[in-house]
Residue frames as qw, qx, qy, qz and C-alpha x, y, z in Angstrom:
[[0.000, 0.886, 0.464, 0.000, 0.00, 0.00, 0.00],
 [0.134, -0.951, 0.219, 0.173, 2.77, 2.52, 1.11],
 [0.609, 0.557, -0.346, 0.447, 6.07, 3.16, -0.76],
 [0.523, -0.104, -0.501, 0.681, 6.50, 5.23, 2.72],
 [0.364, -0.851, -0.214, -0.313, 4.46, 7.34, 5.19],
 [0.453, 0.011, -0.372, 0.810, 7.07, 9.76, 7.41],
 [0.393, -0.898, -0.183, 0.078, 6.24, 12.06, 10.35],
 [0.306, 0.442, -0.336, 0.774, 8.04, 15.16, 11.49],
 [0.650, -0.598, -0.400, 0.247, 8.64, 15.27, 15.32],
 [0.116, 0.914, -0.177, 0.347, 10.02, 18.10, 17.62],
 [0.545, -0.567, 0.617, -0.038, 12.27, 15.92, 19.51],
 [0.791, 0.287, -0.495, -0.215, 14.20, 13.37, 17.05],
 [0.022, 0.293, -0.885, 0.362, 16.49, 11.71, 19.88],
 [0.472, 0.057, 0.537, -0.696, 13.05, 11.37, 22.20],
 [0.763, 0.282, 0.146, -0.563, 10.65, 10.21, 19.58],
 [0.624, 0.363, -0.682, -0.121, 13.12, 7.78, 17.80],
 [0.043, -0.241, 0.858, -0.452, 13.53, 6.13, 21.41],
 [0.696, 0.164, 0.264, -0.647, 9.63, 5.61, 21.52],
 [0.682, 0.483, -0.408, -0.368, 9.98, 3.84, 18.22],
 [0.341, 0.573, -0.714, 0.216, 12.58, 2.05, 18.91],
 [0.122, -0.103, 0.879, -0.450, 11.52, 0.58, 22.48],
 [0.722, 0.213, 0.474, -0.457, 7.70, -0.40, 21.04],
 [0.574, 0.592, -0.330, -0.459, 9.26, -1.57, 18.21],
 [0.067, 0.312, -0.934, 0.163, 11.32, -4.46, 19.88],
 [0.328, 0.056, 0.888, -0.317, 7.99, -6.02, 20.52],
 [0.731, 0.516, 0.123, -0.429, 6.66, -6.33, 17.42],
 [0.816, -0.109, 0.512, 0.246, 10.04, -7.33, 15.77],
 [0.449, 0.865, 0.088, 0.204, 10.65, -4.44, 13.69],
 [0.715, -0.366, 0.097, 0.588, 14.01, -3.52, 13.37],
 [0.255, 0.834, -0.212, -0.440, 15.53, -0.16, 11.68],
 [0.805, 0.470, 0.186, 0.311, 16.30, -0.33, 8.26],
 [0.348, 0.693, 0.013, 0.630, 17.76, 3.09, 7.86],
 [0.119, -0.920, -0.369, 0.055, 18.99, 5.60, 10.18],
 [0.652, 0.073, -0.067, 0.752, 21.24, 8.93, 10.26],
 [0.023, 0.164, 0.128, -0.978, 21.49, 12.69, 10.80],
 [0.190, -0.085, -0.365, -0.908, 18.32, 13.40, 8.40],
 [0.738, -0.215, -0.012, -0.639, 15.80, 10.68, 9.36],
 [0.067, -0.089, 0.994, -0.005, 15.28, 6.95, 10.48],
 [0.683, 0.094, -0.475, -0.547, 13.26, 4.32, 8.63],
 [0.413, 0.011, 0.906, -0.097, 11.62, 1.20, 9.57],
 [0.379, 0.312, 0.813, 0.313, 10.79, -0.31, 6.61],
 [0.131, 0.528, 0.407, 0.734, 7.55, 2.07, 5.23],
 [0.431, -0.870, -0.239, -0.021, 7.53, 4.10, 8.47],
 [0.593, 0.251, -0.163, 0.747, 10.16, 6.97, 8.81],
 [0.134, -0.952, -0.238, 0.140, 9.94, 9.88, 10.99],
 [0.389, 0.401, 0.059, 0.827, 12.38, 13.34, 10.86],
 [0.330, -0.272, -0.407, 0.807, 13.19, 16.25, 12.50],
 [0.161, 0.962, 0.222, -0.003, 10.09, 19.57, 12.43],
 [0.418, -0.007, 0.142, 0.897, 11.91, 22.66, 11.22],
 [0.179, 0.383, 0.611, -0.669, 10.16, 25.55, 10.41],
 [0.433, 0.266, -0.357, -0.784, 9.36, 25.49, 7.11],
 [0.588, -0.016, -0.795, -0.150, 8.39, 21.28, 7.72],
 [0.455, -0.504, 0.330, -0.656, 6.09, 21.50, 11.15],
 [0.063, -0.112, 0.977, -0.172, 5.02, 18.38, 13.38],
 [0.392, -0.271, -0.798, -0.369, 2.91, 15.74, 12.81],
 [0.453, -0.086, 0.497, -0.735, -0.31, 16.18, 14.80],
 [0.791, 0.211, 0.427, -0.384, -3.34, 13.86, 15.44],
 [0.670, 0.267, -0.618, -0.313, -2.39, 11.23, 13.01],
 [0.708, -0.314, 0.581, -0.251, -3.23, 7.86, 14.67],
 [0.327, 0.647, -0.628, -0.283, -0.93, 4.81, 13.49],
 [0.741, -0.320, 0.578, -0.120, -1.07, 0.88, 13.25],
 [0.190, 0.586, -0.779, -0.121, 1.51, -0.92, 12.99],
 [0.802, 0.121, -0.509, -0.287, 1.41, -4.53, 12.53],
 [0.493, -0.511, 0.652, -0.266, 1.62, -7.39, 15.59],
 [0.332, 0.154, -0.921, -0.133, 2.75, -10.98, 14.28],
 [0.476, -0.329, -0.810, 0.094, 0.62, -12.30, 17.25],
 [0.264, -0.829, -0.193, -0.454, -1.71, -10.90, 19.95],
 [0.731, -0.552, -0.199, 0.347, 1.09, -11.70, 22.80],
 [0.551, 0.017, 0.055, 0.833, 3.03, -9.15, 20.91],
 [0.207, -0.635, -0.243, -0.703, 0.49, -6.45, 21.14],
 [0.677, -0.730, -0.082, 0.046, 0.54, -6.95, 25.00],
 [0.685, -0.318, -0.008, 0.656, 4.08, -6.82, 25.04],
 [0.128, 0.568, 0.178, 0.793, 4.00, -3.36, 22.57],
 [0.560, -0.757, -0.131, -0.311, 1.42, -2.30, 25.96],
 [0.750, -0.604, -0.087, 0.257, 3.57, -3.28, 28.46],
 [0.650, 0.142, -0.020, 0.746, 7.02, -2.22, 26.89],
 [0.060, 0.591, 0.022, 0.804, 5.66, 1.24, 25.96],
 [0.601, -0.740, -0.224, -0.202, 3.83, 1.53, 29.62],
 [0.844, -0.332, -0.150, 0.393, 6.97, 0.53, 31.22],
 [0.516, -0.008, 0.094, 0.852, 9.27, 3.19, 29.85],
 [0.082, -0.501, -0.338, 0.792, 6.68, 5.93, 30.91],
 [0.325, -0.070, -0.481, -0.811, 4.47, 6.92, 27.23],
 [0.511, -0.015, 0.278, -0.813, 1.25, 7.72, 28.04],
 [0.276, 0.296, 0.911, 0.074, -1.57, 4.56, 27.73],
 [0.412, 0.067, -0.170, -0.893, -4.17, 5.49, 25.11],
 [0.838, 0.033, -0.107, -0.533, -6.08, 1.79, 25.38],
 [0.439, -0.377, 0.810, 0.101, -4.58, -1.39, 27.02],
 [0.090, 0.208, -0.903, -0.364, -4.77, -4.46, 25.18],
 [0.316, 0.302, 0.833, -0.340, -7.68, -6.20, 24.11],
 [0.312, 0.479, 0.732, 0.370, -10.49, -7.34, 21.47],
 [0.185, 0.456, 0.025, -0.870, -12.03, -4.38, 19.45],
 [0.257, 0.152, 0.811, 0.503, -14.93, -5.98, 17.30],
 [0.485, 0.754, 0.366, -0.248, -16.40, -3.67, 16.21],
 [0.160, 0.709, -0.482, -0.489, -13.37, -2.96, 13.56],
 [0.849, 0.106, -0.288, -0.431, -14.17, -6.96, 13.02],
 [0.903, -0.399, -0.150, -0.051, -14.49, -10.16, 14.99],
 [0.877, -0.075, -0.156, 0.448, -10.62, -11.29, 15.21],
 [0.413, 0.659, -0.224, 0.587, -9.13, -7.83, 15.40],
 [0.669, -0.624, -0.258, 0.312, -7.23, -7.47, 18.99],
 [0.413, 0.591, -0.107, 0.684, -4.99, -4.11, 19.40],
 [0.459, -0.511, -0.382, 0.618, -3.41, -1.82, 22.10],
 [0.144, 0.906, 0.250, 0.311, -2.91, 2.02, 22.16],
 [0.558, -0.259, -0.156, 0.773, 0.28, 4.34, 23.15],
 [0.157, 0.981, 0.053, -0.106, 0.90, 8.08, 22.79],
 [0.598, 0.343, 0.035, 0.724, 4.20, 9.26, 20.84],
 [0.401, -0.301, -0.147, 0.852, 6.26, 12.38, 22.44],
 [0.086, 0.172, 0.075, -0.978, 3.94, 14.48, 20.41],
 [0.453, 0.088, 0.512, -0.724, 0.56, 13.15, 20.94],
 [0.490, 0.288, -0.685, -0.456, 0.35, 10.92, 18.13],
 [0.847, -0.220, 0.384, -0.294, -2.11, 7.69, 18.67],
 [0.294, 0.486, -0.786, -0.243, 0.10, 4.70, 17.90],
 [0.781, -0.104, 0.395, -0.473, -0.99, 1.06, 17.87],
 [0.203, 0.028, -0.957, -0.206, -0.36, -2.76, 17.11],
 [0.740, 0.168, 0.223, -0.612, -2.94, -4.64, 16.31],
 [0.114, -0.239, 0.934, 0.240, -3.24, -8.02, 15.33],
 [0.604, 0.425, 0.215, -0.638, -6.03, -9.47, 12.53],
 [0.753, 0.227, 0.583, 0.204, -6.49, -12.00, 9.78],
 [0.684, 0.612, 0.334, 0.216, -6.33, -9.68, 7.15],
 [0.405, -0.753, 0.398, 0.333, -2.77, -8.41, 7.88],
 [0.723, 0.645, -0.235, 0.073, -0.22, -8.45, 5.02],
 [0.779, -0.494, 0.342, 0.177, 2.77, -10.62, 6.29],
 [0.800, 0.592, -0.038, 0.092, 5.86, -9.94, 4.40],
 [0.658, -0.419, -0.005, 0.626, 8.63, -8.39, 6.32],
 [0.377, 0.199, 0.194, 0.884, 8.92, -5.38, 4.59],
 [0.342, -0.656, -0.361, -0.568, 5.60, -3.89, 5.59],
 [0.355, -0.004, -0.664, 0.658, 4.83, -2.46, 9.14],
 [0.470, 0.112, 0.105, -0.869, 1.98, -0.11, 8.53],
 [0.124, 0.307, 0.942, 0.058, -1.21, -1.76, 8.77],
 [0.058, -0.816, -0.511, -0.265, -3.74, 1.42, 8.81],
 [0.151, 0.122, -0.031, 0.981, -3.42, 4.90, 8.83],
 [0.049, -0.878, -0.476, 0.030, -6.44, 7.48, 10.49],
 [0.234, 0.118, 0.054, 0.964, -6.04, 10.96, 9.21],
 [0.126, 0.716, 0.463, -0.507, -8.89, 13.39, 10.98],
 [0.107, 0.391, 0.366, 0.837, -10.38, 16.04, 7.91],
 [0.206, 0.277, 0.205, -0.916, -12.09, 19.25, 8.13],
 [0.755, 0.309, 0.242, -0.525, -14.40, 17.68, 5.78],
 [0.611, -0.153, 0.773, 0.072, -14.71, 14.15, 4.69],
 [0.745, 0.482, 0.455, -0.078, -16.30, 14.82, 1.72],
 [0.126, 0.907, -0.401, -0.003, -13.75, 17.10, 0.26],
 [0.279, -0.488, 0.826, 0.036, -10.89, 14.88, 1.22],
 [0.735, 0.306, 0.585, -0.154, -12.97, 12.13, -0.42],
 [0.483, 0.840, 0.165, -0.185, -13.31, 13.64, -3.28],
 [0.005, 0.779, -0.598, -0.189, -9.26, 14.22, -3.48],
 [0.227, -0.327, 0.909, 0.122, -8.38, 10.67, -3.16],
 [0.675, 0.157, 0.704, 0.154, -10.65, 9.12, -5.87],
 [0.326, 0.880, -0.245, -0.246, -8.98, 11.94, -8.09],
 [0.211, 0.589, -0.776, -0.075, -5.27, 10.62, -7.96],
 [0.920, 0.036, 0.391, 0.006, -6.77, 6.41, -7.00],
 [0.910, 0.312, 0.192, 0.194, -6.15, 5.13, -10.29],
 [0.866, 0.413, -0.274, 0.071, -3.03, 6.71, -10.88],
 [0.206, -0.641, 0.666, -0.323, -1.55, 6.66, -7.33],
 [0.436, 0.094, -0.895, -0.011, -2.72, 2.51, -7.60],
 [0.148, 0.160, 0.748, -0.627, -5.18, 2.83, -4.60],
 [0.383, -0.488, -0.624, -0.475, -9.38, 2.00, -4.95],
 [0.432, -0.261, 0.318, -0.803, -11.83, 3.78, -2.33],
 [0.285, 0.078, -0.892, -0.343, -12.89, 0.80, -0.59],
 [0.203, -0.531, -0.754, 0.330, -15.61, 2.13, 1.88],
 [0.144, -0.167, 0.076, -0.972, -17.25, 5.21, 2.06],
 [0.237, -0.594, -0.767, 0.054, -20.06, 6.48, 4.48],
 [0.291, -0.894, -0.243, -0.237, -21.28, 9.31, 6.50],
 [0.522, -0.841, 0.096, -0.107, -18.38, 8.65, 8.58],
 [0.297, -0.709, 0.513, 0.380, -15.69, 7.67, 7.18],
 [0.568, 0.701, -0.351, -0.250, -13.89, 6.93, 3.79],
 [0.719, -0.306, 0.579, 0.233, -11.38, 3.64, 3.89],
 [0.644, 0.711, -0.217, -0.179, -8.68, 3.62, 0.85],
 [0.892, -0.166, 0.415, 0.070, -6.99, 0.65, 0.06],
 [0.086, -0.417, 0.717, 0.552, -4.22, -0.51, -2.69],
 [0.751, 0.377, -0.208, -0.502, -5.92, -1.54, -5.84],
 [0.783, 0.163, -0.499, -0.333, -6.58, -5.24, -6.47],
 [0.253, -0.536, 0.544, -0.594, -6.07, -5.71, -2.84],
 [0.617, -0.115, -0.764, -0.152, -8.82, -7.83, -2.42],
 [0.640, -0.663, -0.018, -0.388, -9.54, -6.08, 1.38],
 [0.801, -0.293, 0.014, 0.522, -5.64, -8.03, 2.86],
 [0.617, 0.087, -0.020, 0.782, -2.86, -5.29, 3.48],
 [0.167, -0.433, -0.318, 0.827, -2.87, -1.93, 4.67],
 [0.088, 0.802, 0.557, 0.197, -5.33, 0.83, 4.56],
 [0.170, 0.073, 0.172, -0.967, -5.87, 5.00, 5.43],
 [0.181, -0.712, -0.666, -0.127, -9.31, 5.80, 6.54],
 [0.032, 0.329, 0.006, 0.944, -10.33, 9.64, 6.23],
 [0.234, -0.727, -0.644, 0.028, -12.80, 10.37, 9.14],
 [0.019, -0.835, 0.050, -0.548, -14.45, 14.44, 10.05],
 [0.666, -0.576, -0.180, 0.439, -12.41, 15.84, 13.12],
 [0.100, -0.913, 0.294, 0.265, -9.90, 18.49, 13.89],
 [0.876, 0.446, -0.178, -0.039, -7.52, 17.53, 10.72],
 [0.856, -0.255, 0.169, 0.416, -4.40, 15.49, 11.21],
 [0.198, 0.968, -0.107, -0.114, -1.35, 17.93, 10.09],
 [0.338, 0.651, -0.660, -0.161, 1.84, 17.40, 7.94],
 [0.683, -0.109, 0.707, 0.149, 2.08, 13.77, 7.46],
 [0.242, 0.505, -0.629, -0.539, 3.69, 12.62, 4.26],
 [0.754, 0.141, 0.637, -0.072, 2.22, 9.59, 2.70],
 [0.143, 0.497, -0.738, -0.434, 4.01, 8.28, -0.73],
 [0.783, 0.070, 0.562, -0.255, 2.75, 5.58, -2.65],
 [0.288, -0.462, 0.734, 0.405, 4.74, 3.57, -5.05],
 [0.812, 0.534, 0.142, -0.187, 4.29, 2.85, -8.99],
 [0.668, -0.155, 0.517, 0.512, 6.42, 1.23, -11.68],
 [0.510, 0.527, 0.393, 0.555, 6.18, 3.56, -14.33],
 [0.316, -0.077, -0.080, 0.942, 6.97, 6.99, -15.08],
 [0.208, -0.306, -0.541, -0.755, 3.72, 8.08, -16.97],
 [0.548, -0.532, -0.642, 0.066, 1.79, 6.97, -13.67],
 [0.369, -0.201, -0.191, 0.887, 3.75, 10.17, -11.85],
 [0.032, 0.008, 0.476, 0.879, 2.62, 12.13, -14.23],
 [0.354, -0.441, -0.562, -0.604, -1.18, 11.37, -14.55],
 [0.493, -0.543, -0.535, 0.419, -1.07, 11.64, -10.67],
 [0.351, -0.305, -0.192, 0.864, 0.16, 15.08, -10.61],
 [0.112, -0.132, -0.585, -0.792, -1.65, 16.17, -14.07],
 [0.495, -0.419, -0.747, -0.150, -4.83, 14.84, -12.13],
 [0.397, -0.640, -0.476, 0.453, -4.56, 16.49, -8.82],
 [0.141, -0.336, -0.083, 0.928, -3.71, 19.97, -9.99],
 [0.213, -0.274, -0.547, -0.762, -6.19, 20.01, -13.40],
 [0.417, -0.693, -0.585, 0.067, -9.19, 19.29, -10.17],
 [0.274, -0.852, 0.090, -0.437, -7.77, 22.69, -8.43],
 [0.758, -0.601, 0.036, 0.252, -5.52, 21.07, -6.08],
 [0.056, -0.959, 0.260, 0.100, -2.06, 22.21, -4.96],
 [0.787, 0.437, -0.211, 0.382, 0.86, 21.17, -6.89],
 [0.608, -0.783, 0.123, -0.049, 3.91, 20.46, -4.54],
 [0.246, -0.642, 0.605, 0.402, 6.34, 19.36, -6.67],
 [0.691, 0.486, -0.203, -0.494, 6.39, 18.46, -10.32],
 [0.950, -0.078, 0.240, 0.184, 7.11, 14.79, -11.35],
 [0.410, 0.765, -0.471, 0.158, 11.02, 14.76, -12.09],
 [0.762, -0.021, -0.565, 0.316, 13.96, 13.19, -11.10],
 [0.418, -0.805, 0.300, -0.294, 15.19, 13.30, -7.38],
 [0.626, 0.449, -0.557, 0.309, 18.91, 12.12, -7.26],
 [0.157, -0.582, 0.492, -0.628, 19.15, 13.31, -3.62],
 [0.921, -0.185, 0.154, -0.308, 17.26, 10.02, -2.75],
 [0.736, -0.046, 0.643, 0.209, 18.73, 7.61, -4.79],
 [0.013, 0.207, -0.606, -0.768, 19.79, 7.54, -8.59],
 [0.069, -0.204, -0.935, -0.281, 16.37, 6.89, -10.27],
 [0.079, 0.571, 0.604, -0.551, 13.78, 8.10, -7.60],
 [0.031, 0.126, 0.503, 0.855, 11.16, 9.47, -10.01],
 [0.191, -0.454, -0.829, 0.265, 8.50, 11.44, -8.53],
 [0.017, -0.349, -0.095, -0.932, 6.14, 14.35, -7.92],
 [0.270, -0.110, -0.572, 0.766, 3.69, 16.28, -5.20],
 [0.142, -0.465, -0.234, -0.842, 0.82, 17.64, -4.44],
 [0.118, -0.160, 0.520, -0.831, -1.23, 18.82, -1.16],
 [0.212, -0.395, -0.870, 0.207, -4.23, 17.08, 0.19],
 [0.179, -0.780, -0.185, -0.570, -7.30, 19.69, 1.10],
 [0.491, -0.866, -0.090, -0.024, -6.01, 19.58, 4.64],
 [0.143, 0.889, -0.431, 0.061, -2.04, 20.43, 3.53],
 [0.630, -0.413, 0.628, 0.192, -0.69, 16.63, 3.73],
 [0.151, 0.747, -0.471, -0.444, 1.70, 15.92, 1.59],
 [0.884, 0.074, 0.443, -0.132, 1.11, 13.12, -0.91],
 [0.106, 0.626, -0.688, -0.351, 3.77, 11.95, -3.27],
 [0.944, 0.273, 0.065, -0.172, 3.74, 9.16, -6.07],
 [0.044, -0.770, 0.599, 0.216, 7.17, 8.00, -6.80],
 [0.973, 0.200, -0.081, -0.084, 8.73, 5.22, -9.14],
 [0.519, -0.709, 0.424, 0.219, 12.04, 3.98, -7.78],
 [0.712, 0.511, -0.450, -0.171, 13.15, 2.22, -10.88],
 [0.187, -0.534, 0.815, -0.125, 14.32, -0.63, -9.32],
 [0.793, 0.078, -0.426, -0.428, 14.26, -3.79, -10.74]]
């Protein structure tokens, strides 16, 4: 579903330690980390600055192999003093088998493992579901089944109350975002990975012909990686959504 969804924090030392110590009980290890940012797998965070503020109200879940590791995420993070947002334990109404805990991150971010059958098990994945609050659901709706087809994602719920968008030809297994109406989640980056160039392109060409805000045109970016071919554009509540094709075969 995600190439890579990153957060800016105002403490990187503080908020990588969070990571880091509820991550040992899920079995995520860092992939990536130095001066600029660290990465587990498609979950990176970075320093705020002031032209790149912090992530607010975005609530995050991350994947538990098993539900004894969602108690241990609860206990680890409890132990080392982050705030409890929901001990462990069954939540069906999100559906029968699903079992998940609840922490706060250093800057009020809800974070969460959660274990469920229809979890995408690969090792390379960690996000299971994104919530992003909007100022209005229909509006934000309305963005993402502009750039779907060529960001590769299908709207696969929509109500009164919230919107659930999924990776095309999914089939309802592997991670999600679900847009619901609230005070609106604020700079999160969410990226979402294609194999062609021409896909970039009808993503960006798409989101700005509708009136949205063009954030960076599709071109190379070397500063990643040789290849990284990609482009930008703003969300109605100012998050930053990026197609990109890594060429990598």
């Amino acid at each position: 579903m995600f190439d890579h969804v990153t957060i800016r924090v105002t403490d990187r030392a503080a908020s990588e330690q969070f990571y880091e110590t509820v991550f040992v009980a899920l079995g995520i290890d860092t992939t990536y980390s130095t001066d600029a940012f660290a990465e587990w797998h498609d979950f990176s965070l970075t320093a705020a600055d002031r032209d790149h503020p912090v992530t607010r109200r975005l609530h995050a879940g991350f994947i538990a192999p098993s539900r004894a590791q969602v108690d241990e995420f609860w206990r680890a993070g409890t132990a080392a003093g982050y705030a409890d947002a929901g001990a462990p334990g069954p939540r069906p109404q999100y559906r029968d088998d699903y079992y998940g805990a609840f922490l706060l991150d250093p800057d009020g971010n809800r974070v969460e493992a959660v274990h469920h059958g229809g979890m995408q098990h690969n090792g390379t994945v960690v996000i299971d579901h994104l919530w992003l609050r909007v100022a209005d659901l229909a509006a934000s709706t309305a963005f993402y089944r502009t750039i779907a087809e060529p960001a590769g994602l299908v709207l696969r719920h929509e109500d009164a109350e919230r919107t659930t968008v999924a990776k095309a030809g999914s089939g309802g297994i592997g991670s999600s975002f679900s847009l619901v109406a609230g005070e609106p989640s604020e700079n999160v980056h969410m990226a979402f990975g294609r194999t062609d160039d021409a896909a970039v392109r009808r993503f960006h060409d798409a989101a700005v012909a509708a009136g949205y805000t063009g954030h960076g045109i599709p071109g190379e970016r070397p500063q990643y990686h040789p290849g990284y071919y990609a482009a930008y554009v703003l969300d109605p509540d100012g998050n930053n959504i990026e197609v990109v094709n890594h060429h990598r075969t």
